[in-house]
Residue, then its C-alpha position, 0 to 999 in steps of 0.5 A: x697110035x704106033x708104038x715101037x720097040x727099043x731095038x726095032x722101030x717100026x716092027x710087027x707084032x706077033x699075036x702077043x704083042x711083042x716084037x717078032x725080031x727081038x720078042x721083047x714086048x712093046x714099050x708104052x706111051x709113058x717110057x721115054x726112049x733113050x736120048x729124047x733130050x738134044x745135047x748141044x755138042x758146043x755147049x757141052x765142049x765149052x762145059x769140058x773146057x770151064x772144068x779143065x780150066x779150073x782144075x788146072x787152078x787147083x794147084x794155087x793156095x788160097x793165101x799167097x805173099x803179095x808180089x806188091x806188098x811182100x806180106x802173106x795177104x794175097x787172097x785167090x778167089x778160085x770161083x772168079x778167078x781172080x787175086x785180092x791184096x787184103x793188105x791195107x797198106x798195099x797198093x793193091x788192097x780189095x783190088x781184083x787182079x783178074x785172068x787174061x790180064x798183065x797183071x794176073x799173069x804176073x801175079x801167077x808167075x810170082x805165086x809159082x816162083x814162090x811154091x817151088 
């Protein structure tokens, strides 16, 4: 059972038992060296990616005049993304206009035409 140093893998021991470059003493079996765990690095950039995502959205209000129905019922589900008419009368009532769409894309230029 070899043990190492943090900062010297592999060392010789003085006759304490400590490392003979740094003099620190040997870690036990139960320390956990630093970064044991793998971190996926593409995992971590798509992670990076959802987060900058979203905080680009921050700026939509949560209620919106709906570009369909021109009444304040147009409701923005941050989470999902997605817009929702909660007009009964409108054209679009609990229909999800959501991202990456036509639709969603004018929804959005609407919205910002109308915060200015």
């Amino acid at each position: 059972m070899t043990e190492y140093c943090y900062g010297h893998p592999g060392y010789d021991e003085d006759v304490r038992g400590n490392c003979k470059f740094c003099g620190k003493p040997r870690r036990t079996n139960s320390e956990k060296p630093l970064f044991q765990e793998y971190i996926d690095p593409f995992e971590l950039a798509k992670l990076l990616r959802e987060r900058e995502e979203q905080k680009s959205r921050e700026w939509i209000p949560r209620i919106n005049n709906c570009p369909y129905c021109q009444i304040k019922a147009l409701s923005y589900n941050l989470v999902m993304n997605t817009f929702e008419c909660l007009n009964i009368k409108c054209t679009k009532y609990h229909v999800q206009i959501q991202s990456m769409t036509v639709e969603y894309s004018f929804v959005i230029t609407y919205v910002k035409t109308q915060n200015q």
